[in-house]
Structures are given as structure tokens and as C-alpha cells.
C-alpha positions as CSV (number, residue, x, y, z in Angstrom):
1,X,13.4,-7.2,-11.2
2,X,14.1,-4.3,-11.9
3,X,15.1,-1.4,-9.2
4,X,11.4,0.4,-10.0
5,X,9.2,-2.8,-9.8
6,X,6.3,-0.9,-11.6
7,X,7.5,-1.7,-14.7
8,X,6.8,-5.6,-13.9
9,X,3.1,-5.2,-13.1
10,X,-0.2,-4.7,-15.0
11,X,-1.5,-2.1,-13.4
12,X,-5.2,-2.6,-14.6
13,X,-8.3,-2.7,-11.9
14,X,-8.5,-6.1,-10.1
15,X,-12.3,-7.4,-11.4
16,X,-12.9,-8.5,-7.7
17,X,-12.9,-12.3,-9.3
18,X,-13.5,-14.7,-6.5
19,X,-10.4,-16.1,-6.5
20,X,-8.9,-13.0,-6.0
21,X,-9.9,-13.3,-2.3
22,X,-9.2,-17.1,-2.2
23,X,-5.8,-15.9,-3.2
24,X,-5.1,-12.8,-1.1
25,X,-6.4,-14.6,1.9
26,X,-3.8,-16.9,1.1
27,X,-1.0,-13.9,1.0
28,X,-2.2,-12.8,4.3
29,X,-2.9,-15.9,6.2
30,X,-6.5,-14.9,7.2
31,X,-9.4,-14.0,6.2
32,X,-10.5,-10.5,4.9
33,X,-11.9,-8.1,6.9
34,X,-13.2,-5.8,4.4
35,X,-13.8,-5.2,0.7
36,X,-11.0,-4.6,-1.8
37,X,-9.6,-4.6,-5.1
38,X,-6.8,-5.7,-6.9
39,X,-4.9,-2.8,-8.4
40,X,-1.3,-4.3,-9.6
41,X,-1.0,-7.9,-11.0
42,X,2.4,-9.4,-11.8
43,X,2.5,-10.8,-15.6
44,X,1.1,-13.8,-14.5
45,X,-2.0,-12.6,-13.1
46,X,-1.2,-12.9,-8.9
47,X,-1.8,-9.8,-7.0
48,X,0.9,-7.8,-6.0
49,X,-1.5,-4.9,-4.4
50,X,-4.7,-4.3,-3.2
51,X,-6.9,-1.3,-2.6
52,X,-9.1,-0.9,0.3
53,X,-12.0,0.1,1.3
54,X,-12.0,2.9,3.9
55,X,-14.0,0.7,6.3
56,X,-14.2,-3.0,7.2
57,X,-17.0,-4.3,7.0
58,X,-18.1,-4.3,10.6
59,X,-17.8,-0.1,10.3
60,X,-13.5,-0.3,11.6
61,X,-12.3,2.3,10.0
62,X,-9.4,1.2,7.9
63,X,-6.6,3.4,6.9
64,X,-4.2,1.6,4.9
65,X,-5.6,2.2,1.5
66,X,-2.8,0.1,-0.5
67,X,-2.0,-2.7,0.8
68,X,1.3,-4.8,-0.4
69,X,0.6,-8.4,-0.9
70,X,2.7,-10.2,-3.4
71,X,5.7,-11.9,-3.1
72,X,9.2,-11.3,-3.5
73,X,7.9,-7.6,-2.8
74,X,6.5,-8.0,0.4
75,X,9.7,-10.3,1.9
76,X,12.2,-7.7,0.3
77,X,10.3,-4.7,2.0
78,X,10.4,-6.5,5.1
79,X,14.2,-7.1,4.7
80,X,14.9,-3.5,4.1
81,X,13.0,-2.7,6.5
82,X,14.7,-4.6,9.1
83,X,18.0,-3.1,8.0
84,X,16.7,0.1,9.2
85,X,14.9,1.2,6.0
86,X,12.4,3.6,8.1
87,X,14.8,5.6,9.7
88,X,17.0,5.7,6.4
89,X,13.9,6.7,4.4
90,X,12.5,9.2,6.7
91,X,16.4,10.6,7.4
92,X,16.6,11.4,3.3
93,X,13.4,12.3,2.2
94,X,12.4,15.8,2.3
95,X,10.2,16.3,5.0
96,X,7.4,18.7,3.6
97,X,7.0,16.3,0.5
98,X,6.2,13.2,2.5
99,X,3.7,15.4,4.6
100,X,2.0,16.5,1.3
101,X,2.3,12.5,-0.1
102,X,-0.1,11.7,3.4
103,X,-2.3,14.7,2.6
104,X,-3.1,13.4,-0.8
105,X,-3.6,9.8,0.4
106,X,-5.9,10.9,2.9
107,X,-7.9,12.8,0.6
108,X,-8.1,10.1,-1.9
109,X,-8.8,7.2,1.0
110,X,-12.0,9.7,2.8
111,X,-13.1,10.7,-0.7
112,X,-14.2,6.8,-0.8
113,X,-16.2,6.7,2.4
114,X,-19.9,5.7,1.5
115,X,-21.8,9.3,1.1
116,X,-23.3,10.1,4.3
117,X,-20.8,8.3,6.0
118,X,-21.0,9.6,9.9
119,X,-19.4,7.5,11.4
120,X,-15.9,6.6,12.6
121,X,-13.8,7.4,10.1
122,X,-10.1,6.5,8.9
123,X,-7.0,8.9,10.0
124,X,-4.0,9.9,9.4
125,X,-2.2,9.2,6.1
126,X,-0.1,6.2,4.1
127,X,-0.7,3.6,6.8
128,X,-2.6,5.5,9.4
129,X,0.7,7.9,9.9
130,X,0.0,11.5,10.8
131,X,3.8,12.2,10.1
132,X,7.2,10.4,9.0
133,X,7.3,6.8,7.9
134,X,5.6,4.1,9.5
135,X,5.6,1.1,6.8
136,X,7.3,1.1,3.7
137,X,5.3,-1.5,2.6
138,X,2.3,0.8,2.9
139,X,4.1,3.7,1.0
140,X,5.7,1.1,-2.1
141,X,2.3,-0.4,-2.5
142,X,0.8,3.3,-3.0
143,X,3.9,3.9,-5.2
144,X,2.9,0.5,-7.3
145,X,-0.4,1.8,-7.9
146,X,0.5,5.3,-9.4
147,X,0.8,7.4,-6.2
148,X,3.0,10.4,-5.7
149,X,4.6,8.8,-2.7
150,X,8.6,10.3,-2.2
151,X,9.0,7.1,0.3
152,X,7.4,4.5,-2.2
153,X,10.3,5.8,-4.7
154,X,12.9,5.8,-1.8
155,X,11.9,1.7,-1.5
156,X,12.0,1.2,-5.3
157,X,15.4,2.6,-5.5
158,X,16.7,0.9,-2.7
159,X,15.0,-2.9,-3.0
160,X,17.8,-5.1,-4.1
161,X,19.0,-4.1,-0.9
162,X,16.1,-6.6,0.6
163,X,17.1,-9.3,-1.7
């Protein structure tokens, strides 16, 4: 794979098939919580990420938008990550730009609460963070979807590391 995994994925909208949840349970190892759609595919048709709805479906606010659930992606995030990939990301990407990556995901996650919507609702940005970097998985699945995410680029450039 390539350093920039994007180019191995479809990147069409999931249909919200019923075996898409058969299978992302599967990823996860429980059952969903709320609704979703598949937003990047590998060739062969498995999801690789999935796009949340801004609340479960008991009302839980839910603020990881993009969530990364295919595999090898998910165990070589986790491997970079346990080399110390947070502090390395947050140490070398510019500051101001990751503040203005969670902005934009925060706007784009509460532009999708129902209309109306009064209650308790989702904070923070990529992965619930106000500021820095929580989980690169959250900020390389928004990357794999087509968002402007400086930390999502930072993982794609440095993912054979978690091979």
C-alpha cells in the first residue's frame, strides 16, 4: 500500500446494505450504537471507514464523525500510535492548522444533527478533541474520506512505520 492509502479505496457512499452492519459489527466486536455509513471501501468492497451519525441512537451524543474500521489500517495506526505517533504528530504539525482541521469537523459533524435538535449535542472536534491530537485513527479516517485533516496526512506519510 501505498504511503497515502486513499489511493487504494473507492471512496463512493456506503448504500447502508445490511451487511454492511453485519460486517462492521464484525470489525468492532459489538454491536452498533448508532446509525452510519460506509464512506471508503477497499477494491473489494470491505469497509475501511464509516461516517457517523452525530447521535446514537439512544440521544448520546457522538463525536467521532469518521470512524476507522478496516484492516491492515486500523492495526498499523494502532502500531504507530504505540510508537509514540501522537506526541510525534502533534510535536510537527503546525498548531493553528490542526485547530482549524477540528473547527471544520465540528461544523460539518453539528451541521448533521436532526433540525430542531435541542438536545445534548456532540463537542469538540476530530474525535471529541477540543485541541492537539487524541487518535490518529480518528484524524486518518477523516483524511480517507476527503477531509482537510494536517494529522490524517501526518499518518498517511508515516504508515509503513506501523507495518
Amino acid at each position: 500500500m501505498p504511503s497515502d492509502a486513499r489511493d487504494d479505496v473507492d471512496h463512493g457512499r456506503g448504500d447502508g446494505r445490511n451487511d454492511d452492519a453485519a460486517t462492521v459489527e464484525a470489525l468492532l466486536g459489538r454491536p452498533l450504537q448508532g446509525a452510519f455509513e460506509v464512506v471508503v471501501r477497499h477494491d473489494d468492497g470491505s469497509p475501511v471507514v464509516i461516517r457517523n451519525a452525530p447521535l446514537l441512537h439512544d440521544g448520546t451524543p457522538m463525536p467521532t464523525r469518521y470512524w476507522l474500521v478496516g484492516e491492515p489500517e486500523r492495526t498499523q495506526v494502532s502500531r504507530l500510535e504505540a510508537a509514540g505517533g501522537v506526541n510525534r504528530a502533534e510535536a510537527e504539525v503546525d498548531e493553528r492548522e490542526l485547530a482549524r482541521a477540528h473547527e471544520r469537523y465540528a461544523v460539518e459533524r453539528d451541521g448533521a444533527l436532526p433540525s430542531g435538535h435541542e438536545g445534548h449535542r456532540p463537542s469538540g472536534g476530530v474525535g471529541g478533541t477540543r485541541r492537539g491530537v487524541k487518535c490518529l485513527h480518528a484524524h486518518y479516517a477523516w483524511h480517507l474520506a476527503g477531509g482537510d485533516d494536517p494529522v490524517g496526512r501526518w499518518v498517511a506519510s508515516h504508515l509503513d512505520e506501523g507495518r
